[in-house]
C-alpha positions in Angstrom: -11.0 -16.3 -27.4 -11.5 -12.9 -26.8 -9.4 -12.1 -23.6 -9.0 -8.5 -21.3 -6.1 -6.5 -22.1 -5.4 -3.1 -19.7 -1.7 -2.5 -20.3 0.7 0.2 -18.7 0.1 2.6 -22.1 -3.2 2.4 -21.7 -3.1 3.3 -18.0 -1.0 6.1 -19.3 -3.4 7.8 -21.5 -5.6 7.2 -19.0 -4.3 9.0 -16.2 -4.0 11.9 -18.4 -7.2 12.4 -19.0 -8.2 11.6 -15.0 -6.0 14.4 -14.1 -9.0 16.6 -14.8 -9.8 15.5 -10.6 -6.7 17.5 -9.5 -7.9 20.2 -7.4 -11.4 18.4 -7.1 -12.4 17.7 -3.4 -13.2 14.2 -2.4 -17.0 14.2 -1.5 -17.2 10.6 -0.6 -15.5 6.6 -1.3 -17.9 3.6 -1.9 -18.5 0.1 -2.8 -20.4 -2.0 -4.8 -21.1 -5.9 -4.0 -18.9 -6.7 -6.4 -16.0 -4.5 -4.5 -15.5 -2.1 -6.6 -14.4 1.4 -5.8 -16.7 4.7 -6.4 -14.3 7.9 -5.5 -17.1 10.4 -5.8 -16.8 14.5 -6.9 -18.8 17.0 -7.9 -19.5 16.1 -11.2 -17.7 12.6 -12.0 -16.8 9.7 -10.2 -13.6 7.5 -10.3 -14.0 3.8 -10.9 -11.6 1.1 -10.0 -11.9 -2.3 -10.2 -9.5 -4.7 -8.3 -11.0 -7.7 -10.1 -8.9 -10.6 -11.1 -9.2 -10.9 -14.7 -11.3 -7.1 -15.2 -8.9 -4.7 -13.4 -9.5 -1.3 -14.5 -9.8 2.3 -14.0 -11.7 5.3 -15.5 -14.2 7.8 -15.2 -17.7 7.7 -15.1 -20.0 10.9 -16.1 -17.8 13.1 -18.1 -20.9 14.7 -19.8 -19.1 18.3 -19.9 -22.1 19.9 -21.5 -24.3 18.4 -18.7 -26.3 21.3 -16.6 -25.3 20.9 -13.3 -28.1 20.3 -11.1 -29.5 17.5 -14.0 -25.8 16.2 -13.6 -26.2 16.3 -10.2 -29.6 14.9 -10.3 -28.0 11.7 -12.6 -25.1 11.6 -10.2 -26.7 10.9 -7.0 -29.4 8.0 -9.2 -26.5 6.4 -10.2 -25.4 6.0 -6.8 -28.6 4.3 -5.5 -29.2 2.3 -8.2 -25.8 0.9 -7.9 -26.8 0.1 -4.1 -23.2 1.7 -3.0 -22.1 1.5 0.4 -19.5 4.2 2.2 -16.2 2.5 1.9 -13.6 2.7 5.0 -11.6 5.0 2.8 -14.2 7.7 3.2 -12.8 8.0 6.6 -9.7 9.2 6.1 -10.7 10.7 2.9 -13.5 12.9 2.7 -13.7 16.6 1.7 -9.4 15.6 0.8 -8.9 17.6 -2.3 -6.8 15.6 -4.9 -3.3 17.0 -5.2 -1.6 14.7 -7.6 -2.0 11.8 -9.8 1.2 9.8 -10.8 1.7 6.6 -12.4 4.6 5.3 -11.3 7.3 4.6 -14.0 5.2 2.9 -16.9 4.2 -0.2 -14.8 0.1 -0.4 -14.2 0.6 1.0 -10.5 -0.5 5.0 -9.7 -1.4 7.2 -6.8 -3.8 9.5 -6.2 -1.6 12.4 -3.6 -4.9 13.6 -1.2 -4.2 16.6 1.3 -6.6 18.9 3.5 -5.3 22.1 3.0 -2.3 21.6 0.6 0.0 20.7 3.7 0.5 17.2 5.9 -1.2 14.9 7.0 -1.1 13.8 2.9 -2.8 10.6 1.9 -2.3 8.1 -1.0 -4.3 5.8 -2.6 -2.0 3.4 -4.2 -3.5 1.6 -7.2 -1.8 -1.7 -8.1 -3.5 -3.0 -11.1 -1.6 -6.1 -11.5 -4.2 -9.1 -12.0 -4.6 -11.1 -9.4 -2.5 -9.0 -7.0 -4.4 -5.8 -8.1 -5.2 -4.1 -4.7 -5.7 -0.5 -4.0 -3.9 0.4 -0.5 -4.2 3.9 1.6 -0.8 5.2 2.7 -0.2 8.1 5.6 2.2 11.4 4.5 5.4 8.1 5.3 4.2 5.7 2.7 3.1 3.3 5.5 0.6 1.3 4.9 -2.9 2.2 6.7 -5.8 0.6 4.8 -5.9 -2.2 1.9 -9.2 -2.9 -0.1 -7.8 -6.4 -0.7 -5.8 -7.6 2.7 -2.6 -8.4 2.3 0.5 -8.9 4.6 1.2 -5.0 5.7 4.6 -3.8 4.8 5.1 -1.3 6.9 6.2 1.2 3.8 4.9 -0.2 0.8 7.3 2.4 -1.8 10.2 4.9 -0.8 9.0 8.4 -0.9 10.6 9.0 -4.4 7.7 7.1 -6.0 10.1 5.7 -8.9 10.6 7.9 -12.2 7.5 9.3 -14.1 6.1 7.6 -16.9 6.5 10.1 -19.5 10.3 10.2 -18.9 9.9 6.5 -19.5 8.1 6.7 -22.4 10.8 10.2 -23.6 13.2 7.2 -22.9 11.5 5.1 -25.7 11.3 7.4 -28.4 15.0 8.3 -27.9 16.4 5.0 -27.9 17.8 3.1 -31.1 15.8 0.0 -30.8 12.9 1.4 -29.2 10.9 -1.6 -30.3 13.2 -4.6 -28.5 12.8 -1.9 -25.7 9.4 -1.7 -25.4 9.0 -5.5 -26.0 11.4 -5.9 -22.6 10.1 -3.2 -20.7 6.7 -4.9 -21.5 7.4 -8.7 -21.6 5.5 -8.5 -24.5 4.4 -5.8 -27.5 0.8 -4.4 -26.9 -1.1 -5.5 -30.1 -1.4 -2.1 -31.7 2.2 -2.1 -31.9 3.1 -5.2 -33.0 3.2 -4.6 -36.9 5.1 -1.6 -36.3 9.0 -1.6 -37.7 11.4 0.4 -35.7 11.8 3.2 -37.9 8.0 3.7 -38.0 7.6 3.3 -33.8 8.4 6.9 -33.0 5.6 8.6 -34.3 2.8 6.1 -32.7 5.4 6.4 -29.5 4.8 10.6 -29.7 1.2 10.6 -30.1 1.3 8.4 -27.2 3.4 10.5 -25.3 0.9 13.8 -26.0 -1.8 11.7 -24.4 -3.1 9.5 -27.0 -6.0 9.4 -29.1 -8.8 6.2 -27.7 -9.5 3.7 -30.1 -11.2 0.4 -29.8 -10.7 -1.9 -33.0 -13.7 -4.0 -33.9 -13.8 -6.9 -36.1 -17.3 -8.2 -37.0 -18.2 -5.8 -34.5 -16.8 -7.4 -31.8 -14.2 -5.0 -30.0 -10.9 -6.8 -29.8 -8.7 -4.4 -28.0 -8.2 -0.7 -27.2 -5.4 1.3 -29.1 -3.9 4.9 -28.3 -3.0 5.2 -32.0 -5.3 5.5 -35.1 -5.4 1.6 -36.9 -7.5 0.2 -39.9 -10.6 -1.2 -38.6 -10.6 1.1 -35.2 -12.9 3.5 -34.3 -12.4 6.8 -32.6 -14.0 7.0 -29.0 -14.7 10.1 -27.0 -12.5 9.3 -24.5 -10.2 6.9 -23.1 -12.4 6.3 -20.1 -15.9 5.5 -22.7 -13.3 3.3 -24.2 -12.3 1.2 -21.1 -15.7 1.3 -20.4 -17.6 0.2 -23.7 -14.5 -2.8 -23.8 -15.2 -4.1 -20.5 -18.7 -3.5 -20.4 -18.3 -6.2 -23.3 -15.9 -8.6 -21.9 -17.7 -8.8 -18.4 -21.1 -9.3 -20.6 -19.6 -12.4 -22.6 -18.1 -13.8 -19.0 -21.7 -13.3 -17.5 -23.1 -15.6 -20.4 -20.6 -18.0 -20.1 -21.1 -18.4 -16.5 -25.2 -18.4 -17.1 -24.8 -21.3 -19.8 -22.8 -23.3 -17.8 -25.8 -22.5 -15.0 -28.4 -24.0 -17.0 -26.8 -26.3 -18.1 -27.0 -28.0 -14.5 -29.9 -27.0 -14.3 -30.7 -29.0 -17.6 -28.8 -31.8 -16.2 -30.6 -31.8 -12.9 -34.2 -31.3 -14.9 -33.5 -34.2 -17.3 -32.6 -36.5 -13.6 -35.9 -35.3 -12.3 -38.1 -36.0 -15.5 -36.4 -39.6 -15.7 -37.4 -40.5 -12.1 -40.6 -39.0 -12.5 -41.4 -41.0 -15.6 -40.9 -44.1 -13.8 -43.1 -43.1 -10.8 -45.6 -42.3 -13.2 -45.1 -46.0 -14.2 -45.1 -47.3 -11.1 -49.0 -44.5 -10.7 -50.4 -46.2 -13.6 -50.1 -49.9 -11.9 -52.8 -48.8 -9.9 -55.7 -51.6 -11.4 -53.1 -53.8 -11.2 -52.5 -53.7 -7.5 -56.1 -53.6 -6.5 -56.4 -56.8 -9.0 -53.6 -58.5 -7.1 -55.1 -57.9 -4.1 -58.5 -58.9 -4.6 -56.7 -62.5 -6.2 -55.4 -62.8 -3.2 -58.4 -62.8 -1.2 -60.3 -65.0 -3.6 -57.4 -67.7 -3.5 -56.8 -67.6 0.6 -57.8 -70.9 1.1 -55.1 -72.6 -1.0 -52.5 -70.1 0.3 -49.9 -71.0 2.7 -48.5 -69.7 5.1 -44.5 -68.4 4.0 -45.7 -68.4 0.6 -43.0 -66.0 -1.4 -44.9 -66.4 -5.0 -48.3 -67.4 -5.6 -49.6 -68.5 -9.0 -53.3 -68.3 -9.5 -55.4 -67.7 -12.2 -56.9 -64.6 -13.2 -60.4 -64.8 -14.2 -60.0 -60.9 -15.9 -58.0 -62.0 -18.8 -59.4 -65.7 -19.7 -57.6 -67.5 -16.5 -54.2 -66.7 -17.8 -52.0 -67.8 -14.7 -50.0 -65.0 -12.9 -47.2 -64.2 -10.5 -48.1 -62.4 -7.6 -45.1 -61.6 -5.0 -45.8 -62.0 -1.5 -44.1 -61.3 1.4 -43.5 -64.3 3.5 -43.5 -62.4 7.0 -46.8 -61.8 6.7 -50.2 -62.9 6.3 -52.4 -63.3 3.3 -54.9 -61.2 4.3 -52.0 -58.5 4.9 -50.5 -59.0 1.9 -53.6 -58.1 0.3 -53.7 -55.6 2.2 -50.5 -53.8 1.2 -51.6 -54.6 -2.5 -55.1 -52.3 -2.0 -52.6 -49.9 0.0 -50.1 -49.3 -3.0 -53.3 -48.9 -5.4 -54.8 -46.3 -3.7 -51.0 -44.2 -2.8 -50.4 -44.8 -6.9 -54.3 -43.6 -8.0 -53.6 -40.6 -5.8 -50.2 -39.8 -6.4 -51.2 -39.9 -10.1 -52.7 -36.4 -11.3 -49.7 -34.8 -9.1 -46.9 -36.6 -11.2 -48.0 -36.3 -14.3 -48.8 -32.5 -13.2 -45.2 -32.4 -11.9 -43.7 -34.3 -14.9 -45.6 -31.6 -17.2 -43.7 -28.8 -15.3 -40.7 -30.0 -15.7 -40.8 -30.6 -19.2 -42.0 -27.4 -19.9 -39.1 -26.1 -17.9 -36.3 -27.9 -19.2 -37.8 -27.0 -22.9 -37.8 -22.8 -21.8 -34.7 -23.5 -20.1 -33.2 -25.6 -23.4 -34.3 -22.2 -25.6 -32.9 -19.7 -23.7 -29.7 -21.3 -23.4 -29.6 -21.3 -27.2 -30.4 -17.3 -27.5 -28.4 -16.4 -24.8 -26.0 -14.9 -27.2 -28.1 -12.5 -28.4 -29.7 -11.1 -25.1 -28.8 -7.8 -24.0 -27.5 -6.7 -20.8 -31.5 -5.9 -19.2 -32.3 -9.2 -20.4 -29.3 -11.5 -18.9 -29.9 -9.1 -15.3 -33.7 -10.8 -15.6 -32.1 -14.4 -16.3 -29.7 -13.7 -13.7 -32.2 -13.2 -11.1 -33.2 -17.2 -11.4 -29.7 -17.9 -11.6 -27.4 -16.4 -8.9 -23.7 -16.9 -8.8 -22.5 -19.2 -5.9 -20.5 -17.3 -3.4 -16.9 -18.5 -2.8 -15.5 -19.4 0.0 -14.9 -16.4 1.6 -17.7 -14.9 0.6 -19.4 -18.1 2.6 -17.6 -17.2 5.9 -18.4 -13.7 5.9 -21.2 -14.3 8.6 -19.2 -16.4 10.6 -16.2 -13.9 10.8 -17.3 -13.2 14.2 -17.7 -14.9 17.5 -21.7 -14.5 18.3 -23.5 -14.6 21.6 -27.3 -14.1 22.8 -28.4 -12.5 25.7 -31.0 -13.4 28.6 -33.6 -11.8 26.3 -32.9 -13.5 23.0 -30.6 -10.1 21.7 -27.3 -10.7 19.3 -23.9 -9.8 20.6 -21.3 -9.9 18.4 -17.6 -9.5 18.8 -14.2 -9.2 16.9 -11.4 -11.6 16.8 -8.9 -9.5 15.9 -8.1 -5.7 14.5 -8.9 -6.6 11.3 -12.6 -8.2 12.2 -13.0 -5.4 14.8 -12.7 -3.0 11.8 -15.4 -4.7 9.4 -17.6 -5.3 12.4 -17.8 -1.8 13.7 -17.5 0.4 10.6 -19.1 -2.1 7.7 -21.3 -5.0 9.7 -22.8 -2.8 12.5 -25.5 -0.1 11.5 -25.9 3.5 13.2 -28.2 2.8 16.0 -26.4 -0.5 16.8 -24.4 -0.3 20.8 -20.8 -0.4 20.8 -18.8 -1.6 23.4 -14.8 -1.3 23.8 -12.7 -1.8 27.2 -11.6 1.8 28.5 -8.1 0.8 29.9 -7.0 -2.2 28.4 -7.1 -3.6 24.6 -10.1 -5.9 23.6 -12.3 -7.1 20.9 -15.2 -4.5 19.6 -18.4 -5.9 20.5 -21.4 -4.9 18.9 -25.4 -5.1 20.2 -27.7 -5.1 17.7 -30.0 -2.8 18.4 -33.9 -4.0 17.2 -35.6 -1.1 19.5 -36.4 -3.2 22.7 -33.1 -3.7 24.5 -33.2 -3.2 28.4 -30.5 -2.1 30.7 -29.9 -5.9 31.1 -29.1 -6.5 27.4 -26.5 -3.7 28.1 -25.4 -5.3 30.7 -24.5 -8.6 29.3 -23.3 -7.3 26.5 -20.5 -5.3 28.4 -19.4 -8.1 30.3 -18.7 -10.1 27.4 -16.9 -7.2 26.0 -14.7 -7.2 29.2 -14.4 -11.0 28.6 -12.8 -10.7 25.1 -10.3 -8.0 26.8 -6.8 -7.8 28.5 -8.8 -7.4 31.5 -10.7 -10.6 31.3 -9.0 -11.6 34.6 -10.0 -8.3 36.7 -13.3 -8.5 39.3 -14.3 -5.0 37.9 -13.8 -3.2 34.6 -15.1 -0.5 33.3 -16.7 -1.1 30.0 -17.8 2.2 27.8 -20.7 2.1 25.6 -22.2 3.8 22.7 -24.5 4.1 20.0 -22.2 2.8 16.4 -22.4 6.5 15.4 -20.9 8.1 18.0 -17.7 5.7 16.9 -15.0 6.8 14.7 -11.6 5.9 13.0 -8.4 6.7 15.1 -6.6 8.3 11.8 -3.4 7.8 13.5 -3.5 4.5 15.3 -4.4 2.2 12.0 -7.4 -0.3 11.8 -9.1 -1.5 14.6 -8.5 1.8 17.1 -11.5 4.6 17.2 -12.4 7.1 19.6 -15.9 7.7 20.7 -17.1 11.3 20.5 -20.2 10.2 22.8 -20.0 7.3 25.6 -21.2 5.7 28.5 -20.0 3.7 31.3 -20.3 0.6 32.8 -19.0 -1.5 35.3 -19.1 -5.3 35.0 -17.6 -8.4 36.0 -16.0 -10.1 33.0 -17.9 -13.2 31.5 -19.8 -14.8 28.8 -22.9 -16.4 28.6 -22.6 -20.2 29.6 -24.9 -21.1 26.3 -21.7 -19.1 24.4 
């Protein structure tokens, strides 16, 4: 099986080629619903994925012979297609210029070095791309932790300001050592494929092209890209660049998982089509008994006089097929006359209910036969084709994912309006600067710590929504316990990030005031 492979070389060649962003300014930092990372310039954009399984870095829109307002133009319909959304990065971020890129030995870990005006305050973005523990963290001028895109437990510094020794001096240290293959296989855990065949008197020369930067390569076998190489190899074909590479590989990989996880999709949905069709075929059973109840009934009606009362069988004889004697079940809690009764009723629900199963059974079929041949092609769909299928099939959301609209505690005013408020610094950050939107009213405790509280804003609110809404804000305060506080109040884009003071703290450039009594709404 085919599996992803993004080792500490690759990165390597990589970040060579990325250091074409030094000196670029930092126009903006997104997201996409998948989480990953969009660092946005002028005329490319840095992709980072923190996935699992697909972490990765590389550039996107290298086109160098690209006029600029068409690149531009691209650029900006890239960015809505992909639905981004300004990431809490862009905060500190923004209109940064990139200063230095360093990977940090040769382990799969990097910074990006960000600064104003080529003096403090500096920034890092730390890039750990370590499988399941890849997370990309944003570090103050001290190394201490400000911002994670995963959350973690914060160390308060995450590395020593010495950053560990460069990879090239690692690499130097390779091509200089006697057994630079047992080396590398240590300093690895394990030799990157390309190298593998490789004796130790032949290993210097792959080890100096790699140490110039590398040349991209993916090798292919039955056209099936297998793995990318930073050395020339039989079967492997030259890419433009290490970042198409990455790209074009993964691109790959991700489009095989998406199958897989669409087969075993419809599959269910096979599963669940094949119940359906079973129990519909035996109500369509039950639908075609319909002359049969109406017969019953009417033999009951004819034989009432030699029917007891209690009965649980009766045998009679049916004049419709020569007198041949039949078994009719009756219920002994009732009449005669009502037990022909419910005998006309089920003929008539069964004549009805006919046309719509066997319409319904026809559906199905059809269905599970569509379903049945596209499960058998999907290996030859494209990427446009699978985003169609995909539609029908959506991937479940995890757990977290489930929760993310029950992060907060949620209240409703007087007039039916949504308040919603933070738990803690981490909630009050998502709330204010990802869940609320622009026009929403922000509300924060002026002398005392407290939750964020956020009124959604639909275009009708009345001094009394504002009203409530600040006294539950005082509630979820240190204040809670005071007569009067005074509670100040915005609109969400008046509200920004307290660089200094970490998640959680902002200052309003625009505010309000109100004083309340602190409570919440008894319905709360």
């Amino acid at each position: 099986m085919l599996k992803p492979y993004f080792d500490s070389i690759i990165l390597y060649c990589l970040l060579n080629e990325i250091q074409s962003i030094i000196g670029e300014k930092l126009k903006g930092v997104t997201f996409d619903n998948e989480k990953n990372l969009y660092l946005i310039f002028a005329k490319q954009i840095l992709f980072a994925s923190t996935h699992p399984s697909f972490y990765r870095v590389h550039l996107l829109f290298e086109e160098k012979g690209l006029e600029h307002s068409r690149h531009k133009s691209v650029l900006k319909s890239f960015i809505k297609q992909k639905d981004l959304r300004k990431h809490p990065f862009e905060d500190f971020l923004k209109s940064y210029k990139v200063l230095e890129i360093r990977q940090l030995g040769l382990d799969r870990i990097f910074y990006i070095k960000f600064s104003k005006n080529d003096r403090l305050p500096f920034y890092y973005l730390l890039f750990e791309l370590t499988g399941p523990s890849s997370n990309i963290s944003l570090l103050n001028s001290d190394f201490e932790c400000i911002f994670q895109q995963k959350k973690r437990t914060l160390k308060k510094t995450i590395y020593s300001n010495t950053m560990g020794i460069s990879a090239k001096k690692v690499v130097e240290g390779f091509i200089n050592n006697p057994s630079p293959k047992s080396t590398l296989r240590t300093h690895l855990k394990k030799l990157p494929p390309y190298l593998e065949n490789t004796e130790d008197k032949d290993i210097k020369k792959p080890l100096r092209n790699i140490l110039n930067g590398g040349e991209p390569f993916i090798l292919y076998q039955k056209n099936i890209p297998q793995y990318i190489s930073p050395i020339p190899l039989e079967g492997a074909k030259r890419k433009d660049s290490f970042s198409a590479a990455v790209k074009e590989f993964y691109d790959y990989l991700i489009l095989i998982e998406r199958k897989k996880r669409l087969k075993i999709a419809i599959s269910k949905r096979i599963k669940s089509l094949g119940k359906t069709i079973k129990k519909l075929t035996e109500e369509l059973a039950t639908a075609n008994r319909s002359a049969e109840f109406k017969k019953k009934g009417e033999l009951i009606l004819v034989n009432l006089k030699h029917i007891k009362k209690g009965e649980k069988q009766l045998r009679v004889n049916d004049p419709y097929e020569n007198n041949r004697v039949i078994e009719i079940e009756m219920d002994p809690s009732k009449s005669p006359t009502e037990n022909a009764e419910e005998y006309f009723k089920k003929s008539r629900k069964a004549e009805k209910s006919k046309k719509i199963i066997a319409k319904r059974l026809e559906v199905t079929q059809k269905e599970m036969i569509e379903l049945e041949n596209t499960k058998r092609g999907i290996d030859s769909l494209g990427i446009e084709q699978i985003n169609s299928i995909e539609v029908a099939f959506p991937a479940k959301k995890t757990g977290r994912e489930k929760e993310k609209h029950e992060l907060f505690r949620t209240f409703f005013t007087a007039n039916d309006k949504k308040v919603i408020v933070g738990r803690n610094r981490f909630e009050n950050e998502k709330l204010t600067f990802e869940h609320a939107k622009s026009r929403d009213i922000f509300f924060h405790i002026r002398e005392a710590p407290g939750s964020h509280t956020i009124l959604v804003n639909d275009g009708k609110l009345t001094r009394g929504d504002i009203i409530e809404a600040a006294k539950i804000a005082a509630y979820y305060s240190r204040a809670k316990h005071s007569n009067i506080v005074p509670v100040s109040y915005t609109e969400r884009r008046y509200v920004r990030r307290s660089k200094k003071l970490g998640p959680g703290k902002v200052i309003l450039t625009k505010e309000k005031t109100v004083f309340v009594k602190p409570e919440i709404p008894s319905t709360g």
